[in-house]
C-alpha positions as CSV (number, residue, x, y, z in Angstrom):
1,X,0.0,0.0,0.0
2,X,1.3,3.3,-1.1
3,X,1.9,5.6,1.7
4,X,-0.9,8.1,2.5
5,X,-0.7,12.1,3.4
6,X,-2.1,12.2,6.9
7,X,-3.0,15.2,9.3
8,X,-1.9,14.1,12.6
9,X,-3.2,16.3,15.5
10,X,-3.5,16.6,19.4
11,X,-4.4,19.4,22.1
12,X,-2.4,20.1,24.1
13,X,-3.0,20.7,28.5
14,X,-3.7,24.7,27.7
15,X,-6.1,23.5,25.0
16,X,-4.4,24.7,21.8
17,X,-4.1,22.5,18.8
18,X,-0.3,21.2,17.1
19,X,-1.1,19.3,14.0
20,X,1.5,18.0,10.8
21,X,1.3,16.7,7.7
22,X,2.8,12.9,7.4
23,X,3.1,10.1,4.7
24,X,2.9,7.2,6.2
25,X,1.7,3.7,5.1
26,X,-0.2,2.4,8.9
27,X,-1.7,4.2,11.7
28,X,0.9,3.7,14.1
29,X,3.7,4.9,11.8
30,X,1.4,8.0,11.2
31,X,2.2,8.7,15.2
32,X,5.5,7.8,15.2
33,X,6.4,10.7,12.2
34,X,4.2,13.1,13.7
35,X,5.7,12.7,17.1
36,X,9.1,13.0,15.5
37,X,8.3,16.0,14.1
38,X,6.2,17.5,17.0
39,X,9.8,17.0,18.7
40,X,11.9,18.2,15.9
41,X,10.2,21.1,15.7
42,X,10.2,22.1,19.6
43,X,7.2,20.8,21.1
44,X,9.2,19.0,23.5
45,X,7.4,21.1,26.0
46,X,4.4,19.8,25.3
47,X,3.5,17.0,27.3
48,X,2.9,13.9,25.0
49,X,2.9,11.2,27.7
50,X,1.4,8.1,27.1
51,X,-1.9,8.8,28.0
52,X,-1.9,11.6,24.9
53,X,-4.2,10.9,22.7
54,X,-3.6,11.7,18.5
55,X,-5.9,12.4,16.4
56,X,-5.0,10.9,12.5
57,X,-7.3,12.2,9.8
58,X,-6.6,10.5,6.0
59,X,-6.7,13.2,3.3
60,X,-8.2,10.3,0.4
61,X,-10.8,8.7,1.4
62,X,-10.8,10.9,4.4
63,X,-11.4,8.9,7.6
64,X,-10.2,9.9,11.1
65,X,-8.4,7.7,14.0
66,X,-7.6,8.3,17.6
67,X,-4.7,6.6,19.4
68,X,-3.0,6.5,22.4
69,X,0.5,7.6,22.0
70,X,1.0,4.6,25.0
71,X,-0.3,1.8,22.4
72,X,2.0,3.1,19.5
73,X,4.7,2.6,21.9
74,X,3.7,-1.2,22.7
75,X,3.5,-1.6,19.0
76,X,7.2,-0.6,18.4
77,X,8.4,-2.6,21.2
78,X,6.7,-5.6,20.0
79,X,7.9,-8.2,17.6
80,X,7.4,-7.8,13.9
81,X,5.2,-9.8,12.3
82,X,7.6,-10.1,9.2
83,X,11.2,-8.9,8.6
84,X,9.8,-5.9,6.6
85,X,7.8,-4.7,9.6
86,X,10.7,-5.5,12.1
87,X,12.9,-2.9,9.7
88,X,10.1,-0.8,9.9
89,X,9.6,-0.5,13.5
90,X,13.6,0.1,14.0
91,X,13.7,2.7,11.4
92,X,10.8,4.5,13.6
93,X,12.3,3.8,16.8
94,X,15.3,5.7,15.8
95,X,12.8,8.5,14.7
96,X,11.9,9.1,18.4
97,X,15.4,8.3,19.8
Protein backbone atom coordinates (compact mmCIF):
# COMPACT_ATOMS: atom_id res chain seq x y z
CA UNK A 1 0.00 0.00 0.00
CA UNK A 2 1.30 3.35 -1.07
CA UNK A 3 1.88 5.58 1.74
CA UNK A 4 -0.91 8.13 2.48
CA UNK A 5 -0.74 12.09 3.40
CA UNK A 6 -2.08 12.19 6.95
CA UNK A 7 -3.03 15.22 9.33
CA UNK A 8 -1.87 14.09 12.63
CA UNK A 9 -3.19 16.29 15.46
CA UNK A 10 -3.52 16.63 19.41
CA UNK A 11 -4.43 19.35 22.10
CA UNK A 12 -2.35 20.07 24.14
CA UNK A 13 -2.97 20.69 28.54
CA UNK A 14 -3.74 24.69 27.72
CA UNK A 15 -6.12 23.52 24.97
CA UNK A 16 -4.36 24.69 21.80
CA UNK A 17 -4.13 22.45 18.81
CA UNK A 18 -0.34 21.21 17.10
CA UNK A 19 -1.09 19.32 13.98
CA UNK A 20 1.45 17.99 10.85
CA UNK A 21 1.34 16.69 7.73
CA UNK A 22 2.83 12.91 7.36
CA UNK A 23 3.10 10.14 4.74
CA UNK A 24 2.95 7.18 6.23
CA UNK A 25 1.72 3.67 5.11
CA UNK A 26 -0.20 2.43 8.85
CA UNK A 27 -1.71 4.20 11.68
CA UNK A 28 0.89 3.72 14.09
CA UNK A 29 3.65 4.88 11.82
CA UNK A 30 1.40 7.96 11.15
CA UNK A 31 2.21 8.66 15.18
CA UNK A 32 5.51 7.81 15.17
CA UNK A 33 6.38 10.66 12.23
CA UNK A 34 4.23 13.11 13.66
CA UNK A 35 5.69 12.70 17.10
CA UNK A 36 9.08 12.96 15.52
CA UNK A 37 8.26 16.04 14.13
CA UNK A 38 6.23 17.53 16.99
CA UNK A 39 9.80 16.96 18.70
CA UNK A 40 11.88 18.23 15.93
CA UNK A 41 10.17 21.10 15.74
CA UNK A 42 10.16 22.09 19.64
CA UNK A 43 7.23 20.81 21.14
CA UNK A 44 9.18 19.02 23.47
CA UNK A 45 7.35 21.09 25.99
CA UNK A 46 4.41 19.79 25.25
CA UNK A 47 3.54 17.02 27.27
CA UNK A 48 2.92 13.93 25.01
CA UNK A 49 2.85 11.22 27.70
CA UNK A 50 1.36 8.14 27.11
CA UNK A 51 -1.94 8.77 27.98
CA UNK A 52 -1.90 11.60 24.86
CA UNK A 53 -4.15 10.88 22.65
CA UNK A 54 -3.62 11.71 18.52
CA UNK A 55 -5.91 12.38 16.41
CA UNK A 56 -5.00 10.91 12.45
CA UNK A 57 -7.27 12.21 9.78
CA UNK A 58 -6.62 10.52 5.98
CA UNK A 59 -6.69 13.17 3.29
CA UNK A 60 -8.16 10.33 0.42
CA UNK A 61 -10.77 8.73 1.45
CA UNK A 62 -10.83 10.89 4.42
CA UNK A 63 -11.39 8.89 7.63
CA UNK A 64 -10.24 9.87 11.11
CA UNK A 65 -8.44 7.71 13.97
CA UNK A 66 -7.60 8.29 17.63
CA UNK A 67 -4.74 6.62 19.42
CA UNK A 68 -3.04 6.53 22.42
CA UNK A 69 0.48 7.60 21.95
CA UNK A 70 0.99 4.57 25.00
CA UNK A 71 -0.32 1.77 22.36
CA UNK A 72 2.02 3.11 19.46
CA UNK A 73 4.73 2.56 21.90
CA UNK A 74 3.67 -1.25 22.66
CA UNK A 75 3.54 -1.59 18.98
CA UNK A 76 7.24 -0.55 18.40
CA UNK A 77 8.40 -2.57 21.19
CA UNK A 78 6.70 -5.62 20.01
CA UNK A 79 7.95 -8.20 17.62
CA UNK A 80 7.35 -7.76 13.86
CA UNK A 81 5.19 -9.82 12.26
CA UNK A 82 7.58 -10.07 9.19
CA UNK A 83 11.21 -8.94 8.64
CA UNK A 84 9.80 -5.91 6.59
CA UNK A 85 7.83 -4.68 9.62
CA UNK A 86 10.65 -5.52 12.13
CA UNK A 87 12.91 -2.92 9.69
CA UNK A 88 10.05 -0.82 9.93
CA UNK A 89 9.58 -0.50 13.54
CA UNK A 90 13.60 0.05 14.03
CA UNK A 91 13.75 2.71 11.37
CA UNK A 92 10.77 4.50 13.55
CA UNK A 93 12.31 3.85 16.83
CA UNK A 94 15.28 5.72 15.78
CA UNK A 95 12.80 8.46 14.74
CA UNK A 96 11.90 9.08 18.41
CA UNK A 97 15.35 8.35 19.75
Amino acid sequence: MPARACLVSFTDPEGVTHSVEVAADSLFEAVVLAVAEFRRCGFTHVALGPAARLKVALKTPATVHEVKLSRVEEWLQSAGRSPKEQVLKTELRGRLA
